[in-house]
C-alpha positions as CSV (number, residue, x, y, z in Angstrom):
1,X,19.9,-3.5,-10.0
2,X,18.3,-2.0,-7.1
3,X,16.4,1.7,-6.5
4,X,16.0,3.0,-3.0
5,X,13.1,5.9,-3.0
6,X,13.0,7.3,0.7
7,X,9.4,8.2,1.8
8,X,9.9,10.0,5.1
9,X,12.1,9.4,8.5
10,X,12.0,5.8,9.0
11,X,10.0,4.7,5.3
12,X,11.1,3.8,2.1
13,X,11.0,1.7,-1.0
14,X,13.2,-0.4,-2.8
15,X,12.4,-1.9,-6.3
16,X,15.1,-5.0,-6.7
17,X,14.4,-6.8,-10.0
18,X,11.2,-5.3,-10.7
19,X,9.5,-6.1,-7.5
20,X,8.9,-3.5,-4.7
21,X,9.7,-4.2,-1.0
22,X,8.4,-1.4,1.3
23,X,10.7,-0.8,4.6
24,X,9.9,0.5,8.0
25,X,11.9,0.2,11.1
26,X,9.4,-2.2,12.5
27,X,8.4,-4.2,9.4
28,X,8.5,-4.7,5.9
29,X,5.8,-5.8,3.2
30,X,5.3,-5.9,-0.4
31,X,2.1,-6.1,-2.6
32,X,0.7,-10.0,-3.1
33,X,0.8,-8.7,-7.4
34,X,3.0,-6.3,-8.5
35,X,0.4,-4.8,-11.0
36,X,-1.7,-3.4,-8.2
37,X,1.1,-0.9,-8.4
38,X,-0.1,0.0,-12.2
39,X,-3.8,-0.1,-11.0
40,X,-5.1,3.8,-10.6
41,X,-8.5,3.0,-9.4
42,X,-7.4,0.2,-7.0
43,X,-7.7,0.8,-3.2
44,X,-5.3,-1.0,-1.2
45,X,-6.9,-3.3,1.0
46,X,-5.4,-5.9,4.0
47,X,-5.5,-8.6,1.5
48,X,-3.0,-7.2,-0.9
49,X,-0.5,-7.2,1.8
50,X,2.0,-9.8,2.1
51,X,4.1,-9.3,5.0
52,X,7.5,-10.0,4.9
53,X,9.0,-9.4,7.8
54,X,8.2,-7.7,11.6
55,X,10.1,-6.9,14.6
56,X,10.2,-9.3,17.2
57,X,9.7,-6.8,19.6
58,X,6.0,-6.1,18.1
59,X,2.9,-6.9,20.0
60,X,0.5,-6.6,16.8
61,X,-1.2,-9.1,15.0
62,X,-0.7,-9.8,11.2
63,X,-4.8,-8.6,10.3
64,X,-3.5,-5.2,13.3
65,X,0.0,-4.8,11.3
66,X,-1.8,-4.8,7.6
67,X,-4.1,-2.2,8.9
68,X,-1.4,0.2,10.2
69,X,0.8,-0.3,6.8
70,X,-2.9,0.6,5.4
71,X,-2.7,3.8,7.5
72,X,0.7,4.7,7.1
73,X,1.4,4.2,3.6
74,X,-1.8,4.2,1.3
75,X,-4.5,6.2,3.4
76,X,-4.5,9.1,1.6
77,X,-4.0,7.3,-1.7
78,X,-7.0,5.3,-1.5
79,X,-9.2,8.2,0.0
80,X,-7.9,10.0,-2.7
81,X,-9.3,7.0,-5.3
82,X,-12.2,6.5,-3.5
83,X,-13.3,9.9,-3.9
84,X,-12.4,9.6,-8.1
85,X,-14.1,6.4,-8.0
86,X,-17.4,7.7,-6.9
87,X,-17.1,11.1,-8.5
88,X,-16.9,8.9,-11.6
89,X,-19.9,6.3,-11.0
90,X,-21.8,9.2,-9.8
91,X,-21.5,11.1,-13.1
92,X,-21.6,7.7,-14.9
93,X,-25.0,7.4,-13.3
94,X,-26.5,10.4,-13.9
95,X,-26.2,10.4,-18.0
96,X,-28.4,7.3,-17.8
């Protein structure tokens, strides 16, 4: 069984046996470990990214085409953890 979640014009998602695959028109990817998708203070990084596939036509490197799937699908995600991340340490840190 297979869910299809649409994220915008040309993004979406599909989670086929428990496994998400995220779909652009000039690449696809999906997450090296599925439970980073569970994780709520992870930030996505390069390395989490296992590309699956690219267009042919595409003049960008693998380390250039993780770090536009970085902007174009988790930016705002991991600013967003980042800031609850600190926020937290920095409260953490001041009770000491």
């Amino acid at each position: 069984m297979s869910e299809l979640y649409v994220i915008g014009d040309k993004m979406h998602t599909i989670l086929k046996n428990n496994k998400w695959l995220y779909i652009d028109s000039e690449y696809s990817f999906k997450l090296v470990d599925e439970s980073l998708h569970n994780h709520v203070t992870a930030i996505i990084k390069p390395a989490h990214i296992d590309i699956v596939s690219q267009d042919s036509k595409s003049t960008l490197s693998t380390k250039e085409l993780k770090d536009r799937i970085i902007s174009d699908w988790f930016l705002i995600d991991n600013e967003n953890v980042r800031i609850k991340n600190n926020t937290k340490r920095r409260n953490k840190n001041k009770l000491k």
